[in-house]
N, C-alpha and C positions, 0 to 999 in steps of 0.2 A: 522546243522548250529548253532542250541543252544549253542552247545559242542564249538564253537569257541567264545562264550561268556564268557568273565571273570565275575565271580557270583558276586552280590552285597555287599555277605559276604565279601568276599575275598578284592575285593578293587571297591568301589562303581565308583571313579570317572574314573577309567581304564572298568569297565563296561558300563558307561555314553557313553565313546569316542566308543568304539567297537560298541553300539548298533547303534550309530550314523550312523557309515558307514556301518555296516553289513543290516542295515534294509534300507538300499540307502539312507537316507533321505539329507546326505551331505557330504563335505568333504574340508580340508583345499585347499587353490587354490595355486598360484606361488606368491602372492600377500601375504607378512607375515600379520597376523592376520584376511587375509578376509578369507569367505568362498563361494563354489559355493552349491548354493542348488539343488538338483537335483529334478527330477522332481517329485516324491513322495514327500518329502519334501513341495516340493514348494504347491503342491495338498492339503495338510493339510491347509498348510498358506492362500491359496485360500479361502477354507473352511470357515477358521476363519474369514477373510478380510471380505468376502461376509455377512457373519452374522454380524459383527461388522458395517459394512460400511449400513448394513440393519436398525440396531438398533440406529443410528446415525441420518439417515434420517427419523427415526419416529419420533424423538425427534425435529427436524426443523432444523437439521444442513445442509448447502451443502459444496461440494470438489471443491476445487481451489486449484491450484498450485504455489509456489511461487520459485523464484529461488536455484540454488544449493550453487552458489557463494556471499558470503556478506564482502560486502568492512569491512576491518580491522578497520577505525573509527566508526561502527556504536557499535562494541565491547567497545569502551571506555565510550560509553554514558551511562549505568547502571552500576555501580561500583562491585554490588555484582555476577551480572551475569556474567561480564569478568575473575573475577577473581575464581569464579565457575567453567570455564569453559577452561581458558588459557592454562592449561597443555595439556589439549587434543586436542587443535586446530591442523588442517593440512592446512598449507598456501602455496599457488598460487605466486609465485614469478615474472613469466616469463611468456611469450605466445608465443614460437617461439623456434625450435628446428631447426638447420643446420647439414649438415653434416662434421664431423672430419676432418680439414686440415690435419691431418695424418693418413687418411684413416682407425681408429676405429671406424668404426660407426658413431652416430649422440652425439653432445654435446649440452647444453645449449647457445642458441644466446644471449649475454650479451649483445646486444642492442635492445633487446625487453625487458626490463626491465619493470616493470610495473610500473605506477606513485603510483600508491596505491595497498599496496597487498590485496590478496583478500579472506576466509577462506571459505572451506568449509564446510557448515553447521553440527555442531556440533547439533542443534535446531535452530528454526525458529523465536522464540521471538523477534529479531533485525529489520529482511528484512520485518517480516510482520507489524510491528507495524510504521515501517518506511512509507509504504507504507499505513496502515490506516490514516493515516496523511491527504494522499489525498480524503479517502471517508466518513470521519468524518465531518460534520460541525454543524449537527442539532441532535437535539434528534428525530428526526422522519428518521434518519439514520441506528439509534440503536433501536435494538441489531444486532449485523453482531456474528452470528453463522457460523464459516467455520472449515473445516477438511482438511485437507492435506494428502495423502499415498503417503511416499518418501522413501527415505535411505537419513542416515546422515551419518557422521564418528566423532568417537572417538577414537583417537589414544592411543589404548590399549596398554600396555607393558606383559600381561602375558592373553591369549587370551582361551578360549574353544569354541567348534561351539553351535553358537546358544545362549549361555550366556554372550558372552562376546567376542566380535569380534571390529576389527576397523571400519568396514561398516555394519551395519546392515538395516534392513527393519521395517518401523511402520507406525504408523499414528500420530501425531498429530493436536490436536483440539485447536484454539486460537479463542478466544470469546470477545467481547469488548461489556460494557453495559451502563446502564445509571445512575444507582445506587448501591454503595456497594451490598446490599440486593441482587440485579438483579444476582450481579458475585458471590456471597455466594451459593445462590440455583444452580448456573448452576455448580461449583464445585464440592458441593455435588451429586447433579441428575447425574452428571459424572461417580462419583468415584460406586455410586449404582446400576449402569447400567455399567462397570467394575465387578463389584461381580456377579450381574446375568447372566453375559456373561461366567465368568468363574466355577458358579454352576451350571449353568443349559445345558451347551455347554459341557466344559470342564469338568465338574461331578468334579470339584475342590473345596474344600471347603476355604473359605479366611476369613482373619478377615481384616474388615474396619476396619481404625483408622486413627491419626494426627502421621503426624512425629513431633519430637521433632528441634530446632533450628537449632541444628548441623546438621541432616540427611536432611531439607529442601533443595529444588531447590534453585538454586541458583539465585535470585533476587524474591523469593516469600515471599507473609508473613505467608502464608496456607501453606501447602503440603498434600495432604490428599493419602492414599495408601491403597492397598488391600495384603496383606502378604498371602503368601500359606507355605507349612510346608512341604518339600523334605522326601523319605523316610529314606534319612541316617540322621535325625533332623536338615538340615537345612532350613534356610526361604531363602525365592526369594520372593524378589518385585515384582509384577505380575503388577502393574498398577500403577499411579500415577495422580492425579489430582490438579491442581493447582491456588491457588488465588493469584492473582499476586498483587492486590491492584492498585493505581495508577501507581505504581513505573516505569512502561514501557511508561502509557502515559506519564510521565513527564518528563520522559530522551527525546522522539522522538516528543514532545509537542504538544500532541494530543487532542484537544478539541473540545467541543461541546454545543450551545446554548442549555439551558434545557429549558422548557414550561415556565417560568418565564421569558424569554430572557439572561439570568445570563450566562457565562462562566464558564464552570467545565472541570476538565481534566476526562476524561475514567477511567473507571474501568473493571479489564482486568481477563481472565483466560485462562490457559493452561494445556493442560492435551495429555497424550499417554499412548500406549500399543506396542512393539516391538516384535519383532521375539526369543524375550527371554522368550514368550510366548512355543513356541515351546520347547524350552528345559523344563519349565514348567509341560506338558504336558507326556513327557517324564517318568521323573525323577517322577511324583504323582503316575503311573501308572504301568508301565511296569514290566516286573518279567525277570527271568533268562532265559528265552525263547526267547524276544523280546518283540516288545514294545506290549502295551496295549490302544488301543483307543476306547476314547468314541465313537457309533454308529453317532453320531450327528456331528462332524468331519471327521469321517470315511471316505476317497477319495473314497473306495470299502469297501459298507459294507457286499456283502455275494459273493462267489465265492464256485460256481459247480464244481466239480473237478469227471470225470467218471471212472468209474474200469472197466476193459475189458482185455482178454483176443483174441479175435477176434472182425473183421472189420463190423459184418455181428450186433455184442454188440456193437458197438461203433454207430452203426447208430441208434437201437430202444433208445440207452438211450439218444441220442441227438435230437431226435422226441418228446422225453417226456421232455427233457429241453428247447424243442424250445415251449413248452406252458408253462412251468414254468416261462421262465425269464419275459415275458408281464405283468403277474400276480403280480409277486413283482415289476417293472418299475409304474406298475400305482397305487402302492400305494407309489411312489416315493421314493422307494428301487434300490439302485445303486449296481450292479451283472455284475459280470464278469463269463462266462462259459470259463475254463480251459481244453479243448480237445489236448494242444499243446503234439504231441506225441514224442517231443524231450526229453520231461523231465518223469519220474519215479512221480509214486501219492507219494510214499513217501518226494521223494525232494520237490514237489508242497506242502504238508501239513509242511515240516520248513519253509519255505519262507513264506507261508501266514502267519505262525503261527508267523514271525520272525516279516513281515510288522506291525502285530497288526488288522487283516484281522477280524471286530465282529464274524460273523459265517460262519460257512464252510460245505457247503452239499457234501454229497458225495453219488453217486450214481451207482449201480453194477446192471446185470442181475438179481442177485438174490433178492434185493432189487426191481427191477422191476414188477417180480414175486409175492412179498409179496406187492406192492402197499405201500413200504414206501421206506426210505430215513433217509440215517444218519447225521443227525444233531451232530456239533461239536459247541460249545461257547470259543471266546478266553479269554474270561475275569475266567473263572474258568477249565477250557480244558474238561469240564463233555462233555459227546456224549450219544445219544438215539437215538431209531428208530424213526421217527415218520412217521403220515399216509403221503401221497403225498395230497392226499386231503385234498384242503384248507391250504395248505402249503405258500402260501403267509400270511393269516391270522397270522397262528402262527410265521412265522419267522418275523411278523412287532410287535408284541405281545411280542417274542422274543429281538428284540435289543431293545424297550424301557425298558423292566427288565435288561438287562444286563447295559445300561446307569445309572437306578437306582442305578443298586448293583454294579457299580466302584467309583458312588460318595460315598455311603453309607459307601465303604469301605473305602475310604479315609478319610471320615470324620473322622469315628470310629477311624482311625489312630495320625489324627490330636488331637482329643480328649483325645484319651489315654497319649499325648503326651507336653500337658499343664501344666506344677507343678507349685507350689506356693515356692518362696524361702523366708524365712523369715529373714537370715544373712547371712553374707559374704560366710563365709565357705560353708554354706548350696549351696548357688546360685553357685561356682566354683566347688564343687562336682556334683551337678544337670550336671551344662556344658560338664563335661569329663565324667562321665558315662552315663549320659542318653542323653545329648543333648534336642532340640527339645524349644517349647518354653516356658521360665522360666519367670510368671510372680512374678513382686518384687515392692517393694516401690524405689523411685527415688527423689531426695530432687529438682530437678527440676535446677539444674545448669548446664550449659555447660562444668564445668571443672571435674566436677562428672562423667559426660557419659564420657568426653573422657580418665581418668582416668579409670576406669571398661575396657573400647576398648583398650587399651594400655595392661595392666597386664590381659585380658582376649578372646580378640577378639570378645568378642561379642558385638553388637552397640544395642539398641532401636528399635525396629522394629517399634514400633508404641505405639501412647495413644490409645486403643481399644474404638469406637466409643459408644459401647453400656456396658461404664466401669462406675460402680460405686463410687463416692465419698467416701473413706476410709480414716482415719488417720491413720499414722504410721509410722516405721521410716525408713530411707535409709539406704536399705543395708551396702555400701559403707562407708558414709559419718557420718550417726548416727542419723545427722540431720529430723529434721521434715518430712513428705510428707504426702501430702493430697490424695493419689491414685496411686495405682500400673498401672505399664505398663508393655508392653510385650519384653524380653529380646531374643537373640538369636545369634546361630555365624549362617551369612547368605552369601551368593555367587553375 
């Protein structure tokens, strides 16, 4: 299966697609730019969901749903988010399909016209804020903490699974409060609880920061983001958190008596994580094998697979796996026992190896005999015997070092992968030969970045949250800058 792997040297993003489908996780559908996830895939997503939507409700959030469809004027009421967002709308014109007076099929009924079209959520910031209208009135209303898990569409033109599709799957969090401050903290606790989701789950290493004006959401006055570092050196947005300021309560004129009795508009925030997670996760980890997942993700984190040559060896080593699998279940180790005797152990070990399967025991007569078991790790392919006894101990022992050592390697990656540019030329040769991210001085103007994105393709990934005060001067431009930020070409 590897062998139908195109290697990462060779062309990373023709590797990206193949692992995609080779390891089931998905595949384009009839629908141009969506995709259907298949059930692996979606098992991961699961994964994530459940930990994310875990970490969510410790923090005091709850999930409500709000619709898929939003009237076309609720778009015109924030200037910057419309126009943020207009490219990508998909609109609702009609409600009503008849069938062809000339017997091809069914056509649009031009007398179901709709009095107001209606778009399919591109983001929720409209319908919900439209609808806080009605459970706003007091400050003892606020704070309204809600999460949303939907799909939206953005009407993509040049699409890859999982990165970048017309319909995708996430969550977003819309938070209304009583005080700037109130929406500041919940911003930030956002964007930090995003980072430890993807260090400590995901073994991802990210750098916190601020987007810069240009790269900001569209109708925010914050943007705050967690950047990851691909292994061919590019960045992927991994999270986003967002201060929205008044600007949404004021477009859908959302107030609330404060403890003074005084009238104030809301102060608002927004934030998500999408299924671009997944490609994420992919692209940090995986090798020319197939993918690579952290233990902590893992749909199936160990899978038995027996050797045998008769019926008479398939039963003693399936007596000794029927006390094994309890053993790892109750320390909440998810295992699958692999007996189907349609397939070869060889083809069972590229499949698992191909899934990103943590470890892989494999057990034979002779192995029986000797009172051990061969232990395989995906994360480095090393195998050893080891004893059968207390074999749940060591293989839970096992996938937390192996979680360790994919983040570690990652980091280490990331790390190596950071230069400093000090001029022009420097930061354009850094770009083509090395890639990865280039931090520089920036004179802090919007027509500087977009000049650098024009002759470079690389944008600002972010102001690094834990970046210190420097003077110096702009690459670009010459001019002054008080602080380097992080440059990159990202996906």
């Amino acid at each position: 299966m590897a062998k139908e792997l195109t290697s990462r040297s060779e062309n990373y993003a023709q590797w990206y697609q193949d692992l995609v489908i080779k390891a089931d996780l998905a595949e384009n559908s009839a629908v141009r730019g969506c995709m259907v996830i298949k059930p692996y895939g979606y098992a991961i997503w699961e994964k994530m969901q459940a930990q994310l939507d875990s970490m969510f409700k410790e923090t005091g959030h709850v999930n409500a749903y709000f619709p898929l469809f939003i009237p076309k004027s609720f778009f015109s009421k924030e200037a910057a988010h419309v126009e943020g967002f207009a490219k990508e709308c998909a609109v609702v014109t009609h409600y009503r399909l008849k069938n062809d007076p000339d017997g091809k099929g069914v056509v649009i009924d031009p007398d179901a016209k709709l009095e107001e079209e209606l778009i399919i959520r591109p983001t929720s910031e409209t319908i919900i804020w439209n609808t806080y209208r009605n459970w706003i009135q007091s400050h003892r209303d606020l704070p309204i903490l809600i999460n949303q898990w939907a799909n939206v569409v953005r009407w993509e033109m040049r699409t890859r699974l999982f990165l970048r599709t017309a319909e995708f799957l996430w969550q977003e969090g819309h938070t209304a409060h009583a005080t700037r401050e109130e929406a500041v903290e919940e911003t930030i606790k956002i964007i930090n609880l995003y980072a430890d989701f993807a260090e400590k789950f995901m073994a991802m290493p990210v750098v916190k920061g601020v987007k810069s004006e240009n790269e900001r959401f569209a109708g925010a006055e914050d943007t705050y983001t967690i950047e990851a570092l691909m292994q061919d050196g590019k960045a992927l947005q991994s999270g986003t958190s967002h201060f929205l300021g008044q600007n949404f309560a004021k477009a859908f004129d959302v107030k609330f008596a404060n403890r003074e009795g005084a009238e104030e508009y809301v102060w608002a925030t927004s934030w998500g994580v999408s299924t671009r997670l997944m490609g994420a996760l992919i692209m940090a980890h995986s090798d020319d094998n197939g993918l690579v997942l952290p233990p902590k993700l893992a749909p199936l984190q160990v899978v038995i697979v027996p050797i045998y040559k008769k019926a008479e060896e398939l039963s003693t080593i399936s007596a000794k796996v029927d006390e094994i699998i309890p053993l790892l279940k109750a320390r909440g180790i998810s295992v699958k026992y692999d007996d189907n005797d349609n397939k070869k152990p060889g083809w069972k070990f590229a499949q698992y190896e191909m899934q990103g399967v943590p470890v892989r025991l494999v057990i034979g007569p002779r192995d029986l005999a000797n009172g051990q078991v061969e232990v395989a790790r995906r994360d480095t392919l090393e195998k050893q015997q080891v004893s059968i006894e207390n074999i749940d101990a060591y293989v839970e022992n096992l996938l937390a070092e192996i979680q360790e050592n994919i983040y570690r390697k990652a980091l280490r990656f990331r790390e190596e992968n950071i230069r400093k540019a000090d001029t022009w030329e420097e930061f354009k040769q850094l770009l083509t030969e090395k890639g990865g991210f280039i931090s520089a001085h920036w004179d802090g103007t919007g027509e500087t970045e977009k000049r650098i994105k024009e002759e470079t393709k690389a944008t600002i990934r972010c102001v690094p949250l834990d970046s210190q005060p420097e003077e110096g001067t702009c690459i670009y431009s010459g001019k002054p800058s008080k602080q380097r930020v992080l440059f990159a070409i990202a996906y």
